[in-house]
C-alpha positions in Angstrom: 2.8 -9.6 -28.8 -0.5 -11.0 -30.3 -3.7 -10.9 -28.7 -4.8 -13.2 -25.9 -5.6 -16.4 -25.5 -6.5 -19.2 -23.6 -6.8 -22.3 -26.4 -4.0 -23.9 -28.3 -2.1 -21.7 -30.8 -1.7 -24.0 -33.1 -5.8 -24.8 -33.3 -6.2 -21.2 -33.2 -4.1 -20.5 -36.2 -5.4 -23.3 -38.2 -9.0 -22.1 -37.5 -7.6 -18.3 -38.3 -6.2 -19.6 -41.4 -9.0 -21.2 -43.2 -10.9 -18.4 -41.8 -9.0 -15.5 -43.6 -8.9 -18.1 -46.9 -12.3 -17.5 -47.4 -12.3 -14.1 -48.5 -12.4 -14.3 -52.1 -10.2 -11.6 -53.3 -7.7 -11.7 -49.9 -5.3 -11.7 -52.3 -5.6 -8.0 -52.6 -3.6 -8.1 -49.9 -0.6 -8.8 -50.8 -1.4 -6.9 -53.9 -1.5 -9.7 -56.6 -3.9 -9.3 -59.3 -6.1 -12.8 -59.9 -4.7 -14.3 -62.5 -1.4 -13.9 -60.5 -3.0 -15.5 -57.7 -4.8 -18.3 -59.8 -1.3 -19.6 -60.8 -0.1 -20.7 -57.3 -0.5 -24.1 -56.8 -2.8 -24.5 -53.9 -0.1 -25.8 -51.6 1.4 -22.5 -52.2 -1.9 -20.8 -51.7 -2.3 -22.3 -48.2 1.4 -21.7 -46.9 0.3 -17.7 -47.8 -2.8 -18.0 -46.0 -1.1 -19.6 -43.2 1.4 -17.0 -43.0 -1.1 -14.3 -43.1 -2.7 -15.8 -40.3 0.0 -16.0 -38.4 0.9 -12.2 -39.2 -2.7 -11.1 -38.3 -2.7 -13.2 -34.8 0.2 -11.0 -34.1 -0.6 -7.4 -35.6 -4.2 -8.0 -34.1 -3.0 -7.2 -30.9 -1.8 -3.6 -31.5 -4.4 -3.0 -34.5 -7.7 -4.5 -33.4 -9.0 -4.0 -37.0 -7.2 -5.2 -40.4 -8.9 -4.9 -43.9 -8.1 -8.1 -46.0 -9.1 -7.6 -49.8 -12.9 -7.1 -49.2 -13.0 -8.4 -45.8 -12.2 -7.3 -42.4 -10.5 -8.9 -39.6 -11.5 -7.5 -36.2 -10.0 -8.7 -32.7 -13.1 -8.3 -30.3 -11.1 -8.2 -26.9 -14.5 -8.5 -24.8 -15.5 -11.6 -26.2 -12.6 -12.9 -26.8 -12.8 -13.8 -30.6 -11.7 -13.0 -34.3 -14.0 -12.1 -36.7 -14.0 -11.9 -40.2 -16.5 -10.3 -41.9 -17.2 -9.5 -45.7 -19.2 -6.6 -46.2 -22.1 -6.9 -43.6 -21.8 -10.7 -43.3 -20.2 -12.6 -41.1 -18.2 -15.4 -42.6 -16.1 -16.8 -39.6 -15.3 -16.4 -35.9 -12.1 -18.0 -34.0 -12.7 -18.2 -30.1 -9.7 -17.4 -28.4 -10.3 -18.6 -24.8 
């Protein structure tokens, strides 16, 4: 189903997907260690983040909270927004609306 939104998808997931490809070890996710992960091209490296974005867009809307490697990804339904945060900083936002 995803979660809701008012903008275009395809700026949304773009935004989502350099967003989630900024946590460092996000790799974790798909449980690869880091030299494993260092050895994809980056062409590869962004048609994983990509997809992952995609994927979160969607689960986001029946799990409002998704642990990626170190960082979370949290779908904040009253302001309309992703956010990803590592640790206690934020490192990105994607407005939805």
């Amino acid at each position: 189903m995803g979660v809701k939104h008012g903008r275009d998808y395809a700026e949304i997931l773009n935004e989502l997907t350099e967003a989630v490809g900024r946590i460092s070890d996000g790799y974790v996710f798909f449980e690869m260690e880091p030299d494993e992960w260092q050895e994809l091209p980056q062409e590869s490296k962004l048609e994983v983040w990509e997809a992952l974005a995609e994927d979160l867009f969607f689960a986001l809307g029946e799990e409002p909270v998704i642990q990626v490697g170190s960082g979370v990804v949290i779908y904040d339904k009253e302001t309309h927004r992703i956010n990803i945060l590592v640790g206690e900083e934020d490192l990105a936002s994607v407005v939805l609306v």
